[in-house]
C-alpha positions in Angstrom: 24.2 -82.7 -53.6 22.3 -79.9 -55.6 25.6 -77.8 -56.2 27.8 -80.6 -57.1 25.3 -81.9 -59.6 25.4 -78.3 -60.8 29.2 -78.0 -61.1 29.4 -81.4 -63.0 26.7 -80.3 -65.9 28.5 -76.9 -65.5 31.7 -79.0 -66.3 30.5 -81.4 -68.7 28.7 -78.5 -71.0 31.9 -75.7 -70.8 32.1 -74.9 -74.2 35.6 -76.1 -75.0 34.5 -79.2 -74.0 31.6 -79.6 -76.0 33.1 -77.9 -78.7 35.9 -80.4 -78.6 33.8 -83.6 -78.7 31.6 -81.9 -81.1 34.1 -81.2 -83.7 36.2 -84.7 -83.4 32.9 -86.6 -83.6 32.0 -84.2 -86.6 35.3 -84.9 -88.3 35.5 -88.8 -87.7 31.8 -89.2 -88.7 32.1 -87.4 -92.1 35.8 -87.5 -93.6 38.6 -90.1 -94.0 40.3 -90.5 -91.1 44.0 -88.8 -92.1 41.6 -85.7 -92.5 39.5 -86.0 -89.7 42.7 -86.1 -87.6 43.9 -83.3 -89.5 41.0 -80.6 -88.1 40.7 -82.5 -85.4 44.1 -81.5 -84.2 43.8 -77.7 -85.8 40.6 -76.9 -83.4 42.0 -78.9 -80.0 45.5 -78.0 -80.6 44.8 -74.6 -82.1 42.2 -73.3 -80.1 40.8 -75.3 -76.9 44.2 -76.0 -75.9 45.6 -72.6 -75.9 42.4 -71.3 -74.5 42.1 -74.3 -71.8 46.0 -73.4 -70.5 45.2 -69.8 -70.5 42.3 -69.7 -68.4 43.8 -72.8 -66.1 47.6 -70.4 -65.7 45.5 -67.4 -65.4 43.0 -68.8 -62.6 46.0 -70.7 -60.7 48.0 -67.3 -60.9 45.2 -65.4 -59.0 44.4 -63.3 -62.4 41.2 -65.2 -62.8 38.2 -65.7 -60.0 38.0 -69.4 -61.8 38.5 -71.1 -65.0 35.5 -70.0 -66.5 36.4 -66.0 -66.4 33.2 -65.3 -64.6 34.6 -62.1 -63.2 33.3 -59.2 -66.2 36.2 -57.4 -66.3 38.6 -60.1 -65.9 37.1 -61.8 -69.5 38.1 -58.6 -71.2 41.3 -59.4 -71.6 40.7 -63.2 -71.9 38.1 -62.0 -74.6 40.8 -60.4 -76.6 43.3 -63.6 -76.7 40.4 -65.8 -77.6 39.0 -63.5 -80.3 42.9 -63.3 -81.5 43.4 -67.6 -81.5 39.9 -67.9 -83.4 41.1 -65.4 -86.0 44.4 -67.1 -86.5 42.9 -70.3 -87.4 39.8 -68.9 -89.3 42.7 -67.1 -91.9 44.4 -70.7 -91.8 41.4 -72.5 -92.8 40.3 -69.9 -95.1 43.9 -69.8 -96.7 44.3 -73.3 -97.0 41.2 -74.2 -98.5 39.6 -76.2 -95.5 36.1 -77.5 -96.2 33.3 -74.9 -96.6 31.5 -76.1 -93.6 34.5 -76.0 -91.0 35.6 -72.4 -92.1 32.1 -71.6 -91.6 32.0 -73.0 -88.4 35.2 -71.2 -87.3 34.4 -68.0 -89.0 30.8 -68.3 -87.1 32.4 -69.1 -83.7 34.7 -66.2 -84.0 31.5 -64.0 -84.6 30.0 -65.1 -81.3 32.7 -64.3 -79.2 33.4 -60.9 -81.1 29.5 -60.3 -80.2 30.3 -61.6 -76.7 33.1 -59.2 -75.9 31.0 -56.4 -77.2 28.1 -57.1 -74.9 30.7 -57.8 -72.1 30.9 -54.1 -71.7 27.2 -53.9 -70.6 26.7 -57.0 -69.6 28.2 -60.8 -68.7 26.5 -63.3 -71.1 26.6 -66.2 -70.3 29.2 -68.5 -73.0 28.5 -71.8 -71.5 24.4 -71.1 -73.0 25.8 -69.2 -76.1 28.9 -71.7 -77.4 26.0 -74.7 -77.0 22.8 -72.9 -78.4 25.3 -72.1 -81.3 26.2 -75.8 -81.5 23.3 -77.4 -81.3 22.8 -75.3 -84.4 25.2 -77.2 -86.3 25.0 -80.4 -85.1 21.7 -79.9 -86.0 23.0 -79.3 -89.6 24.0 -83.0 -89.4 21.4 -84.8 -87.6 18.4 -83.0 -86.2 17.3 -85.3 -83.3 21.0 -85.0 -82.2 20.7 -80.9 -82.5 17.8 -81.0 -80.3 19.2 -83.4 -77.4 21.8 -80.9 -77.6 19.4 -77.4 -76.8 17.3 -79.4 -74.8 20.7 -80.1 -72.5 21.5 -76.3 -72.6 18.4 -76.3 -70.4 20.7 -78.4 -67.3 23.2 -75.8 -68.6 21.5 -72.9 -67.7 19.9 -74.2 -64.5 23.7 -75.3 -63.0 25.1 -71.5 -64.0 22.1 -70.0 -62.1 22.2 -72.3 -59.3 26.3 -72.0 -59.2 25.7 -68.2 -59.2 27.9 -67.7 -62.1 24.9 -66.1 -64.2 21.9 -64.1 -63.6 18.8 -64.7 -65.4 20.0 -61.4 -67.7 23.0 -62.9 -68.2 21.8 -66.3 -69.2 18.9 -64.4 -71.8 21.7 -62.4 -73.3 24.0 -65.7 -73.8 21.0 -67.4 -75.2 20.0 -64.6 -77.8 23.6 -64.4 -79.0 23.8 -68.1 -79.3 20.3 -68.4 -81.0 21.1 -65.1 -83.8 24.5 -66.6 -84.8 22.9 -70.4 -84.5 20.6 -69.5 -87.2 22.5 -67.2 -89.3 25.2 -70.1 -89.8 21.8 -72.1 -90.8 21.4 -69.5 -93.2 24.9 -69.0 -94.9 25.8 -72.9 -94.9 23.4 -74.2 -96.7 
């Protein structure tokens, strides 16, 4: 019972899915809906789905231990495709004028994974705790109470990637530093 508890909050907080119902509630909450839809599309369509087939091909294939790339050396190379989709669409929104905040957000989220794939040689940080310590960040740019839920949930995060034995403790401290430096630096440059 403990473990599948643990695998649905590991589920429920992967960061392409948070990031995903984070960015279309974002959207539909604060711009008219024909733009909403708009950058809604651009980050599902431009980077969760070709992130979410990756890792699903790659892990189906054998190339992968699982979906989430837990295996350190395996991410790599997954690190490398993800850093090269987020980089694509940051240049698109910066080149097309996109609102400040969402090329922000991008450029921000391309940071943390750059920073992720650098520690990867050391170490295995843990990107569920990252990707949500950094969002909690900006939802917390939009409404604070919401922000908080959000951290205080990364808490059930990090207690189902221990208990699934994807993380160590090291791993989970290095995720959460990552996330927390980038979290508030985009604090810092968006306002």
């Amino acid at each position: 019972m403990k473990k599948e508890f643990a695998s649905f909050i590991s589920v429920i907080g992967h960061p392409l899915l948070t990031l995903s119902i984070f960015s279309i509630v974002a959207f539909f909450t604060y711009e008219e809906s024909k733009q909403a839809l708009f950058h809604s599309l651009m980050i599902v369509a431009g980077i969760v789905l070709p992130l979410a087939v990756k890792m699903y091909l790659n892990a189906k294939k054998g190339r992968y231990t699982n979906f989430d790339v837990s295996d350190q050396l395996q991410r790599q190379s997954w690190y490398v495709y993800a850093i090269l989709v987020l980089l694509i669409v940051t240049i698109l929104l910066f080149i097309t004028d996109q609102p400040r905040t969402l090329r922000l957000s991008v450029l921000f989220s391309l940071i943390l994974m750059a920073a992720s794939q650098a520690m990867n040689y050391f170490i295995k940080s843990s990107l569920h705790v990252s990707f949500n310590i950094f969002l909690s960040f900006l939802i917390m740019t939009m409404n604070v109470p919401a922000g908080i839920l959000v951290l205080i949930f990364t808490i059930l995060i990090i207690w189902s990637r221990v208990t699934l034995k994807r993380h160590t403790i090291k791993e989970i401290i290095t995720g959460a530093v990552l996330g927390l430096i980038v979290g508030i630096s985009s604090l810092y440059f968006m306002q």
